[in-house]
C-alpha positions as a LaTeX table, in Angstrom:
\begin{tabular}{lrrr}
\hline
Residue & $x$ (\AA) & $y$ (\AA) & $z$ (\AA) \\
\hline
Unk1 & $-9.36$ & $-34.24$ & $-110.21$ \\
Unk2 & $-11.82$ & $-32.68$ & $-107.59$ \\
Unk3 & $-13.23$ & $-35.07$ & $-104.95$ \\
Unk4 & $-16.75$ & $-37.02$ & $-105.60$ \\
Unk5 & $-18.08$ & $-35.36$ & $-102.43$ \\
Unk6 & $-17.04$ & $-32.32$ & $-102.87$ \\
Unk7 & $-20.90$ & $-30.74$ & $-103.25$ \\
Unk8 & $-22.55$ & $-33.44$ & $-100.73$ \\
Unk9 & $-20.42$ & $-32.43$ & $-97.62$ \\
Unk10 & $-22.85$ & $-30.64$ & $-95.44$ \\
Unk11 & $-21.26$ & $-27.20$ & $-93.33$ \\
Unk12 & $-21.60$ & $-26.38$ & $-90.19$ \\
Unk13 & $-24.41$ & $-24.44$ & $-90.87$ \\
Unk14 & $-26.40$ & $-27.80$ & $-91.71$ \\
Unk15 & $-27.07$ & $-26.78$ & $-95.42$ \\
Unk16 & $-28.75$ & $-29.53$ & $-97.58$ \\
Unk17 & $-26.28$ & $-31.61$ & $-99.84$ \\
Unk18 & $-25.80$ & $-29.63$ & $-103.01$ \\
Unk19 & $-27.64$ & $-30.88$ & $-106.04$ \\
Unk20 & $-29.77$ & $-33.43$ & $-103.94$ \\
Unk21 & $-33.86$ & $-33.94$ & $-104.84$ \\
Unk22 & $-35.88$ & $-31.82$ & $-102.39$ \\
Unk23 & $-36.90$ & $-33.61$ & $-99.60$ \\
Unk24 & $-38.23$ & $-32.63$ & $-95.93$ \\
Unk25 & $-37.14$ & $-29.79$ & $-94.39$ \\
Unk26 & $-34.27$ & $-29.66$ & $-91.38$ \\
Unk27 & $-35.40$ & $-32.08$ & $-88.70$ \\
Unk28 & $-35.60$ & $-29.93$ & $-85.34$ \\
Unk29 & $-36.45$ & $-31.69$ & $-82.41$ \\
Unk30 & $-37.99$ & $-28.50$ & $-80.38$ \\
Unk31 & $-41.69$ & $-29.42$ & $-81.32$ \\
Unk32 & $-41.59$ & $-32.98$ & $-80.71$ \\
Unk33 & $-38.42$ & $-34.08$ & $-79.47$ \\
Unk34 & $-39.73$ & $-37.62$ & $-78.77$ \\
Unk35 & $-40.18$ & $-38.78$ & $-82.20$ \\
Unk36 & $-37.17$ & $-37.07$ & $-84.08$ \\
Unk37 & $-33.46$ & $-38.41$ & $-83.03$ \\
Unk38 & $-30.13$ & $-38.05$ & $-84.83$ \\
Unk39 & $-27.05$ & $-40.73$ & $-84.54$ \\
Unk40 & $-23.69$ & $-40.30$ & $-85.73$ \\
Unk41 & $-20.98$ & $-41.99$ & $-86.88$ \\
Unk42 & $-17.30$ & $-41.88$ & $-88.34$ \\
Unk43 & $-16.11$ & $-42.97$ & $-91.72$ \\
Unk44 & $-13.30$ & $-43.09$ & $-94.09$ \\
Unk45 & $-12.76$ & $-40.83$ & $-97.23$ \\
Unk46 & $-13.42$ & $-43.27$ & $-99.17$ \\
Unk47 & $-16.49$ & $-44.79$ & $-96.87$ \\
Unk48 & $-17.53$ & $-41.15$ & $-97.46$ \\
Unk49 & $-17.53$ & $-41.34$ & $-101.46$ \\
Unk50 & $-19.33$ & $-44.93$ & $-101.36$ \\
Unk51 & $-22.11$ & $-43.32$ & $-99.20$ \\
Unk52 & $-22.20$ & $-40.08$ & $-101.50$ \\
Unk53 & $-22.13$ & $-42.26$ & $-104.62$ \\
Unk54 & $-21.29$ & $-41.00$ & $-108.64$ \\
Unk55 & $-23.12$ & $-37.01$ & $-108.22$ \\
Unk56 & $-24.94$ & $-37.96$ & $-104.96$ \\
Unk57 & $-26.80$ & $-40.86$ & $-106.40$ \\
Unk58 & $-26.50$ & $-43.49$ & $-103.47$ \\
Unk59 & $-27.34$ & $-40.82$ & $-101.11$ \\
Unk60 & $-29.90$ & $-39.49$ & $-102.73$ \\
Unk61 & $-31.24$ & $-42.85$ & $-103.19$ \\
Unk62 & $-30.69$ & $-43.46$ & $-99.22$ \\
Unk63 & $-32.56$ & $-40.35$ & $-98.19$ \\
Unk64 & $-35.60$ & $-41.29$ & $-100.74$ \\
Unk65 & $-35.59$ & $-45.04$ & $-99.58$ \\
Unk66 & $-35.76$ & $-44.07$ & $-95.62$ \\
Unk67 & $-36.98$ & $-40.89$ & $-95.41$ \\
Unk68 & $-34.34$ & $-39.83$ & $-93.23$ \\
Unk69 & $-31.59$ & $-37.12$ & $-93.81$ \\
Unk70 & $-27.98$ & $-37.82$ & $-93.91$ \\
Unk71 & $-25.09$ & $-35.44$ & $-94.09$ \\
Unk72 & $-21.30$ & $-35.39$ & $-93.90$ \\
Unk73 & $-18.62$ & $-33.35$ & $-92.94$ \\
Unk74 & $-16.73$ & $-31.55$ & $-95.30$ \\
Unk75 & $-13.78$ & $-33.05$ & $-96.69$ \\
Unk76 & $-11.16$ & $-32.94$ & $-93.97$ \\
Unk77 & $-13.39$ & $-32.09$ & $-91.67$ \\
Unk78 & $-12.21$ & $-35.00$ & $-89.31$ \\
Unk79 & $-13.50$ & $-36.24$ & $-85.70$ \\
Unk80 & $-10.67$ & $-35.13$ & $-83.43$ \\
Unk81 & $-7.68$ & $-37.37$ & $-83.25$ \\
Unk82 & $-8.64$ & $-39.48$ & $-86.44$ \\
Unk83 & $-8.65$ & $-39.03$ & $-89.91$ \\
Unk84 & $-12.58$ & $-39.73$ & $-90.31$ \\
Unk85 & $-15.36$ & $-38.14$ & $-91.39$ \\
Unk86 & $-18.81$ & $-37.70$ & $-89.47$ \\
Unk87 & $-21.96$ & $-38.87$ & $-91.04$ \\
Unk88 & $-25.18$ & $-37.85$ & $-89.51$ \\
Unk89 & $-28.45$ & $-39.17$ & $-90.04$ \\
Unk90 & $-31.47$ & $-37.52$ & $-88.82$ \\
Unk91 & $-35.33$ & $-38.34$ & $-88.78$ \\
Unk92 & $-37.44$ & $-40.49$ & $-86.62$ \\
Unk93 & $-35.97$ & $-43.45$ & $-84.66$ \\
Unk94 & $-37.35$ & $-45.32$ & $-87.44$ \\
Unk95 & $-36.26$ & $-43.89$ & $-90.09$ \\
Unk96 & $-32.80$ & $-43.77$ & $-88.74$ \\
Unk97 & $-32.11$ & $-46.83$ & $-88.30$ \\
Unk98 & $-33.65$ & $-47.99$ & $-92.19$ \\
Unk99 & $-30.72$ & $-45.31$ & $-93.31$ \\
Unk100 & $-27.96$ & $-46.66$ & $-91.21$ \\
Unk101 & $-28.73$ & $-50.13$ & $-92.13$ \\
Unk102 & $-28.97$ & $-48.94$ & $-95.90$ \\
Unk103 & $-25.16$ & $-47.19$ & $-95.65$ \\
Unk104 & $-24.18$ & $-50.35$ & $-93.26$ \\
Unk105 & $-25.14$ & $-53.06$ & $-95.58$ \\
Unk106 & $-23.26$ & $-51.27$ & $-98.64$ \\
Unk107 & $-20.17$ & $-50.33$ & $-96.41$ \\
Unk108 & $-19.82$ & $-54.07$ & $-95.13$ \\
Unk109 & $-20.16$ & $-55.55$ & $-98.55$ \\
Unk110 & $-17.73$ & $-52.86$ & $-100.47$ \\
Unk111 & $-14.60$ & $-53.11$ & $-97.67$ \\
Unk112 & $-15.28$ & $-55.80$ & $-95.13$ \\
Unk113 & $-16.82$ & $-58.66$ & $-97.46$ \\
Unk114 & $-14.11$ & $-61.05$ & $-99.46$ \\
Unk115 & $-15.43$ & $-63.42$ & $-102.29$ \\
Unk116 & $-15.68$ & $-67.08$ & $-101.46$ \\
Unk117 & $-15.95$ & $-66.64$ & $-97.89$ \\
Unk118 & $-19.09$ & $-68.46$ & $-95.98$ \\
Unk119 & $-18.59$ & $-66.26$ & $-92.72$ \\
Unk120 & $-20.43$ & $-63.11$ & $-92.36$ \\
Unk121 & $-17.88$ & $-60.63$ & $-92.15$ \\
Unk122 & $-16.89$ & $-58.85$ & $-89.01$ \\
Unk123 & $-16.83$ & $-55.01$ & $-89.55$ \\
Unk124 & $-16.23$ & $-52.26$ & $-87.06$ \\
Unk125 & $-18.64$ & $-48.92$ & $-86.55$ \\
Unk126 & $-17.67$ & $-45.84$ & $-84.10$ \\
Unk127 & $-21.06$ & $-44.05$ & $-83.03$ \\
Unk128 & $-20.35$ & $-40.29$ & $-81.28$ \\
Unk129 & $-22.03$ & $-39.87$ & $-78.50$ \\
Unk130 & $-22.19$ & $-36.90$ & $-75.88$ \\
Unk131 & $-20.38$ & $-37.37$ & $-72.60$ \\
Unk132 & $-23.68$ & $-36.90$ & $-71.10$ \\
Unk133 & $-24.75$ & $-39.81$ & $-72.74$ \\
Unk134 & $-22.79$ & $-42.13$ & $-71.91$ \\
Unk135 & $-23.27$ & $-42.82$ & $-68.65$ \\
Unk136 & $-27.19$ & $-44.05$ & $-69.21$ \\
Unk137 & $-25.68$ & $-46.40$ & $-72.00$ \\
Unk138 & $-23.20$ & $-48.14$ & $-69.54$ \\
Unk139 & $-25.81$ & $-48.14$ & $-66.53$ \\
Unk140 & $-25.61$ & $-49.34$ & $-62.85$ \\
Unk141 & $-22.62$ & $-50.89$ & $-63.03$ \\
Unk142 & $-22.37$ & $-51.54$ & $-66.19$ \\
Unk143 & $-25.93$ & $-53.53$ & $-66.60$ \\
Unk144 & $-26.82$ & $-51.75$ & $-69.41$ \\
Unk145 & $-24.29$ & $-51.59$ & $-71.99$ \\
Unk146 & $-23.79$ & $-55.48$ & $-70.54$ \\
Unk147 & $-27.54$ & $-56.12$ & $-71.53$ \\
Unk148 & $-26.56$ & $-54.16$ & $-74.85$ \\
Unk149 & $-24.03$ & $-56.92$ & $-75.77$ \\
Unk150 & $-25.87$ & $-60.02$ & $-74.83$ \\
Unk151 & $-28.73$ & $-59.18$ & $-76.95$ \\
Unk152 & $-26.95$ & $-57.89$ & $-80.03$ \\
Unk153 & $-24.19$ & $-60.51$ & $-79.78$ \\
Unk154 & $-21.51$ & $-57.62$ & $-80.93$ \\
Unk155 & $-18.92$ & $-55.95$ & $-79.01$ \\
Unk156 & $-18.87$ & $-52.55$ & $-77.66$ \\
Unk157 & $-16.69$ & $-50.25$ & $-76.19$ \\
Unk158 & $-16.93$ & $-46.44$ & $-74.87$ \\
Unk159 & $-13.59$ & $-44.55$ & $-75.10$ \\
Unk160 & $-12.57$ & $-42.71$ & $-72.29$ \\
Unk161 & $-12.90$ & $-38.92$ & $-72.18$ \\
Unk162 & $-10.41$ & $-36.95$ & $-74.63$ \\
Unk163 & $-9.47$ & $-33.82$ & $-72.80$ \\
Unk164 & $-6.94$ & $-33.60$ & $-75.42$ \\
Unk165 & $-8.94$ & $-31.28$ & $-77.78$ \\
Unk166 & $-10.42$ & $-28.15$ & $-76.21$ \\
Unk167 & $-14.41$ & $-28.06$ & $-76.97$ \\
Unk168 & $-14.70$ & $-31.81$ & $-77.76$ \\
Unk169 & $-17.68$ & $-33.36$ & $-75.25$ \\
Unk170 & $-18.00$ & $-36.33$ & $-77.40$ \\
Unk171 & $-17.14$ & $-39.86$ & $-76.98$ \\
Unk172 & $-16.73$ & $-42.64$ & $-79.28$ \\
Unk173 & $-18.51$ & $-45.88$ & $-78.84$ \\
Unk174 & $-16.73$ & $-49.00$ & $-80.68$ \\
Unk175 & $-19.40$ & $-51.57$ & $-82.35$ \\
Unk176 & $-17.70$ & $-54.82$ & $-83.66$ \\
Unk177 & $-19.56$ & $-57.87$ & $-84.86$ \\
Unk178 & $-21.17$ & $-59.42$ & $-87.78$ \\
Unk179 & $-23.67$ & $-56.72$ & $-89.71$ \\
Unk180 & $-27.09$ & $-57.85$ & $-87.65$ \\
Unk181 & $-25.47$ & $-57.90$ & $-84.56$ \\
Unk182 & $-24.00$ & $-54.38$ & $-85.55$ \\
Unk183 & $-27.24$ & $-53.77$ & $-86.60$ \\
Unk184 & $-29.28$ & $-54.75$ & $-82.98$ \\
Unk185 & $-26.55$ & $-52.89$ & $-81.49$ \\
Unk186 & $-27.10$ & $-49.97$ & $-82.70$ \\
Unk187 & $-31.38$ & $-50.02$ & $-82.86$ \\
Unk188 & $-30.53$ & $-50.60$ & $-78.38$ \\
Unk189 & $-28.52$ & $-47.90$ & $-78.12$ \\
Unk190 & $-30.23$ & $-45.18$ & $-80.59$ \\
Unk191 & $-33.30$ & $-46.27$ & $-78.47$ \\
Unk192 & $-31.37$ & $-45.63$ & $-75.23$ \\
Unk193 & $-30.07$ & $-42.53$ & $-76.25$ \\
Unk194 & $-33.46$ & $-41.47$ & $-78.34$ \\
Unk195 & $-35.08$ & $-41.65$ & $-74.55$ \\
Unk196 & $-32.94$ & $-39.29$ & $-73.33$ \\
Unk197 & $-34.27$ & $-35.71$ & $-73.56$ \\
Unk198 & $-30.68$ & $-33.86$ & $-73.82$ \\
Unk199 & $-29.55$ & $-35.96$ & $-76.93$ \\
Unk200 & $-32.38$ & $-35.77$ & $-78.56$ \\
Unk201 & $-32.31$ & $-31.43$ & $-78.19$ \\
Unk202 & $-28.88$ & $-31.45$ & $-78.67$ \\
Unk203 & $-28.64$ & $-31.98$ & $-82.49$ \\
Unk204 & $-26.65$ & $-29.57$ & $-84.00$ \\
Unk205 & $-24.46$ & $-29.32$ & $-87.04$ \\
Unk206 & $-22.79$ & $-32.38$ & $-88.21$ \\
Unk207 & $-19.60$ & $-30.92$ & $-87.26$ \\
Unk208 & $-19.67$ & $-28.99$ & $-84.76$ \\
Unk209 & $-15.54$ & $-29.06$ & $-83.59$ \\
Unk210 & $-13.84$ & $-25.71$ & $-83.67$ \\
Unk211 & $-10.71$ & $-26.94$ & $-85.55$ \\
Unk212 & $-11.60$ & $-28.02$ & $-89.27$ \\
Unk213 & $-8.58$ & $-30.28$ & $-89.10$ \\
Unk214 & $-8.15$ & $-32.02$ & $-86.36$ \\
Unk215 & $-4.16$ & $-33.92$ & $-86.20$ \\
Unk216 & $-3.04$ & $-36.13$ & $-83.22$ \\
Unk217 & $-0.71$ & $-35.89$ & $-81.25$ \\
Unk218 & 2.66 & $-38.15$ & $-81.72$ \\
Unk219 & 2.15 & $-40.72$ & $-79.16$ \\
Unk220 & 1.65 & $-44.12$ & $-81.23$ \\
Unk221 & 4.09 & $-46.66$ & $-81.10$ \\
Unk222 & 6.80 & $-45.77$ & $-83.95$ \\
Unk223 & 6.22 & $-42.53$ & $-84.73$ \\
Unk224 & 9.05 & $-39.67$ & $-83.38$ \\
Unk225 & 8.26 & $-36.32$ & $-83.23$ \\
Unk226 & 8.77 & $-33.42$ & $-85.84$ \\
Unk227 & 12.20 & $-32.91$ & $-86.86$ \\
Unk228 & 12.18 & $-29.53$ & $-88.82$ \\
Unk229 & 15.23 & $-27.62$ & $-90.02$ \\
Unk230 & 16.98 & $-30.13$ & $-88.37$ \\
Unk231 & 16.20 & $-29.61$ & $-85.04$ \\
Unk232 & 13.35 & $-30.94$ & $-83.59$ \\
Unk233 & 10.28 & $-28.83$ & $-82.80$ \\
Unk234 & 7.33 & $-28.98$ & $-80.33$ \\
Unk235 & 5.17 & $-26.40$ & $-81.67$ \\
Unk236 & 3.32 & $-25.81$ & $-84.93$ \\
Unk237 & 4.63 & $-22.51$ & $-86.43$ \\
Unk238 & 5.79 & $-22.27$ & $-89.63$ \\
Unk239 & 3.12 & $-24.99$ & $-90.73$ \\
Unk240 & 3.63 & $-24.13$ & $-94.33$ \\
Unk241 & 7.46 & $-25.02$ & $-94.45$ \\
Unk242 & 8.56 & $-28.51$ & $-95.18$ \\
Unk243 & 7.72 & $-30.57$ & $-92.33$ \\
Unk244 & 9.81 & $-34.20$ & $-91.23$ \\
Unk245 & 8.36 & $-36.88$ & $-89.32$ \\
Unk246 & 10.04 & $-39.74$ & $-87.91$ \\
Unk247 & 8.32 & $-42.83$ & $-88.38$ \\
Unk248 & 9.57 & $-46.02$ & $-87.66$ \\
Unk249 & 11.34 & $-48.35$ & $-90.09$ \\
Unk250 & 9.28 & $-50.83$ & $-89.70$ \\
Unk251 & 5.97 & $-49.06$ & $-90.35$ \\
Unk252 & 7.08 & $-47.45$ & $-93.25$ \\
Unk253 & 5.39 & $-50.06$ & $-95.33$ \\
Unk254 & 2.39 & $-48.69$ & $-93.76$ \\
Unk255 & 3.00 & $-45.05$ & $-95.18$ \\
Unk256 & 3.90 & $-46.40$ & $-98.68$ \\
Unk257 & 1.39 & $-48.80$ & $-99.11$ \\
Unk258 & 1.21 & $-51.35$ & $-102.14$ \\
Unk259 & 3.19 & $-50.15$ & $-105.41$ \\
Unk260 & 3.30 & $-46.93$ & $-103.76$ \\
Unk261 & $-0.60$ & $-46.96$ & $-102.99$ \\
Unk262 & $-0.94$ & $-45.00$ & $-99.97$ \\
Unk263 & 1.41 & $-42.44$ & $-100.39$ \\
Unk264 & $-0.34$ & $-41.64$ & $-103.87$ \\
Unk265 & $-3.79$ & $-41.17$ & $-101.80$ \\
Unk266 & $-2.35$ & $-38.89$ & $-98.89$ \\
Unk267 & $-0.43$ & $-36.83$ & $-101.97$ \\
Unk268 & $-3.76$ & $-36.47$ & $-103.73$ \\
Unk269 & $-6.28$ & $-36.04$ & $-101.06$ \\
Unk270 & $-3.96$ & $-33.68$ & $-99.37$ \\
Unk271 & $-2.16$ & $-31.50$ & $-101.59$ \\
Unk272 & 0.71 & $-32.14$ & $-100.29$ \\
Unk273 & 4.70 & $-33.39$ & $-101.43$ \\
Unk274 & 6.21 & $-36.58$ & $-99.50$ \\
Unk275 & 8.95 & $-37.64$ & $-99.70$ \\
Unk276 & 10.31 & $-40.97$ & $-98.09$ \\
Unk277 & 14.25 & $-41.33$ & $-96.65$ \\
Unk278 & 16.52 & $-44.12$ & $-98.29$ \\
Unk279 & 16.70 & $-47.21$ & $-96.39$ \\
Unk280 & 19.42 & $-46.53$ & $-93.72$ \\
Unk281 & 19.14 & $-42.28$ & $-93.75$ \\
Unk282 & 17.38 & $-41.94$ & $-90.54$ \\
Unk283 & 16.91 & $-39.07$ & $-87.76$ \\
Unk284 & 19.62 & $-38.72$ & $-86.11$ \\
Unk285 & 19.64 & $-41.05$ & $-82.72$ \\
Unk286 & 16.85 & $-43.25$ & $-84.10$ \\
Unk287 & 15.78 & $-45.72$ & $-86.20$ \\
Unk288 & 13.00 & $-43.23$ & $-87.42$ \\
Unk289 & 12.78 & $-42.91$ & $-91.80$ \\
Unk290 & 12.23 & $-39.30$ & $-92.43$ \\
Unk291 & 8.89 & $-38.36$ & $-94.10$ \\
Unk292 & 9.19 & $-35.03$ & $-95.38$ \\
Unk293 & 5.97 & $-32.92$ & $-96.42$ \\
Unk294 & 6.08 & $-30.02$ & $-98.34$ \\
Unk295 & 3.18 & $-27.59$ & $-99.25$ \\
Unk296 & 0.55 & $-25.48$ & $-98.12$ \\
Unk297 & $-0.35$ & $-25.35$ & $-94.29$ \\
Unk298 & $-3.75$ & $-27.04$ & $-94.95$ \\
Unk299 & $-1.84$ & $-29.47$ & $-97.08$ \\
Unk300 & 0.56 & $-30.72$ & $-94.37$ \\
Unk301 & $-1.86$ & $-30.63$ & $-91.85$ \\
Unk302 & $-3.69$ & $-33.16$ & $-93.68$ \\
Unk303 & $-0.95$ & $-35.05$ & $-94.77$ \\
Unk304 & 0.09 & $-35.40$ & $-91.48$ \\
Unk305 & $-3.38$ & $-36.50$ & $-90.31$ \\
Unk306 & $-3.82$ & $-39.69$ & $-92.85$ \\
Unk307 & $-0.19$ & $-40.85$ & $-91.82$ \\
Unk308 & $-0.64$ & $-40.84$ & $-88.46$ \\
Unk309 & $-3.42$ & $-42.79$ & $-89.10$ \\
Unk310 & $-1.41$ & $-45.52$ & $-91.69$ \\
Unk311 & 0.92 & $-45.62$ & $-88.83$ \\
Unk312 & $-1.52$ & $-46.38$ & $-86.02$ \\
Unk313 & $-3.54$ & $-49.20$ & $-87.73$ \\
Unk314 & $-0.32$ & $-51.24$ & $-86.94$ \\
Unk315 & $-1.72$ & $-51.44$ & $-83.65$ \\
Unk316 & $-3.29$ & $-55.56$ & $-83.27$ \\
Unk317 & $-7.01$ & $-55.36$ & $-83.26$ \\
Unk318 & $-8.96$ & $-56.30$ & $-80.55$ \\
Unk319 & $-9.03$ & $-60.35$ & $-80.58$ \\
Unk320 & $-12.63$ & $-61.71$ & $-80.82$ \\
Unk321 & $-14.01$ & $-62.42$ & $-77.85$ \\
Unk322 & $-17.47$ & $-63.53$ & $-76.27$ \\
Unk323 & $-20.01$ & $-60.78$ & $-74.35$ \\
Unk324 & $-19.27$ & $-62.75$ & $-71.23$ \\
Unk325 & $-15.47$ & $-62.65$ & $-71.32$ \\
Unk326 & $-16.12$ & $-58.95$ & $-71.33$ \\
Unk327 & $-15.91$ & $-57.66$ & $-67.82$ \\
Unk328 & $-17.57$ & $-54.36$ & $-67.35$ \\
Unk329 & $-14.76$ & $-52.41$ & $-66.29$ \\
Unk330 & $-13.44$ & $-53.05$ & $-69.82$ \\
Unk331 & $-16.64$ & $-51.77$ & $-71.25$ \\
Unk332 & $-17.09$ & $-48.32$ & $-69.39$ \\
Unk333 & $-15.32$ & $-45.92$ & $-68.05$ \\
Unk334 & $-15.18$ & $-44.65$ & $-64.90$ \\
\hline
\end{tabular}
């Protein structure tokens, strides 16, 4: 069964969505770069399909309601070091934020909300933003992405700069908080960063990252390193034959998933064949389960990609904390 994005993921030539209603042309900020802005954002596969909707209907719908374009990268087409897609929505500052708030509200009440519960959910969004950026959102000292907080009530973060991947001058900035105070959040910071004449000219393709697929490297807790034709390797050749990866015994759950959940969902999206150890068969000098993954180089690449990322959501999540418990040198780097 094909993917229900697979004609709505925009290429890095910036084509409309496939099959979409005609709406305004590409928004180019060289006439008035004041007025038109851009923000994006990371999401899941399957935060992907709930934006896209059955054929591009809640998309569609989006773009009519706000006027505002959106587009998303290609199907593993993920930001560097995750397994996320980018979604990018241009238009006015305006319009921009009616679209995010459009995608928010259905995002928070498809995978964050629970039935019964009085509390607004929590929920978490990752806006990109350029390296250049950054440093007018965190300010003097931090005074301005401090400001950012007390306002919105939410939490934010800006990661440090990856100079992991070659070509990547983008940095991630971590929202978490109820959906308004997401919301105010982000209206701050778009109008921060809509201010700024480089961001605003530097809208470009939604994905502009040389490497379609984009896998980390093996540093999270549990996870060993390739162990291929039993020895283990440090490089990548030979991609298309079977690949093991030690992951830890205890996070195995996280691979597998519920009645076999997870592993179904990396097999389909992917391509690719896993297969699990027995309980007790691990790599030699470890306590690492092997994973083996057999298929296609694409395939395992990908494969590899969404269990990196099971594995590394066993990392705690950040407890919930005040604005004021939040010293600045926690909230920007230096």
């Amino acid at each position: 069964m094909g993917s229900p994005d697979s004609g709505y993921a925009s290429s890095n030539e910036g084509g409309a969505p496939a099959n979409s209603p005609p709406h305004k042309p590409d928004l180019q900020p060289s006439s008035d770069p004041i007025e038109t802005t851009y923000l994006r954002f990371l999401a899941s596969n399957a935060e992907a399909g709930s934006v896209i909707g059955k054929g591009g209907t809640t998309i569609s719908d989006f773009q009519s309601r706000s006027n505002a374009r959106i587009q998303l990268s290609r199907n593993y087409e993920y930001f560097p070091g995750t397994s996320d897609r980018v979604i990018m929505v241009s238009g006015t500052v305006e319009e921009v934020l009616e679209a995010v708030e459009l995608i928010l509200t259905k995002l928070v009440n498809e995978f964050y909300a629970e039935d019964g519960e009085e509390a607004e959910p929590r929920s978490k969004v990752r806006l990109i933003v350029p390296n250049s950026s950054c440093g007018g959102l965190i300010g003097k000292g931090g005074s301005m992405i401090r400001s950012f907080i007390e306002e919105s009530g939410a939490n934010i973060k800006i990661s440090a700069q990856d100079n992991t991947y070659i070509g990547l001058n983008d940095r991630l900035v971590t929202i978490i908080g109820t959906l308004p105070q997401l919301g105010q959040a982000i209206s701050l910071i778009l109008q921060k960063l809509s201010d700024d004449g480089y961001y605003v000219q530097s809208i470009g393709p939604t994905f502009p990252y040389a490497a379609p697929y984009n896998v980390p490297n093996y540093g999270p807790p549990g996870v060993g390193g390739k162990f291929q034709n039993n020895r283990f390797q440090n490089n990548k050749e030979d991609m298309s034959n079977p690949v093991t990866l030690g992951v830890a015994d205890e996070h195995i759950g996280l691979v597998v998933g519920r009645g076999g959940r997870n592993i179904m969902e990396i097999s389909q999206i992917s391509g690719a064949r896993i297969k699990i150890s027995e309980r007790g068969d691990f790599i030699p000098g470890t306590y690492d389960r092997k994973v083996t993954i057999t298929g296609s180089q694409r395939a395992i690449r990908v494969a590899e990609a969404m269990i990196m990322h099971k594995v590394s959501s066993a990392s705690a999540p950040p407890p919930d904390v005040t604005p004021d418990q939040l010293p600045v040198e926690n909230l920007s780097i230096n």
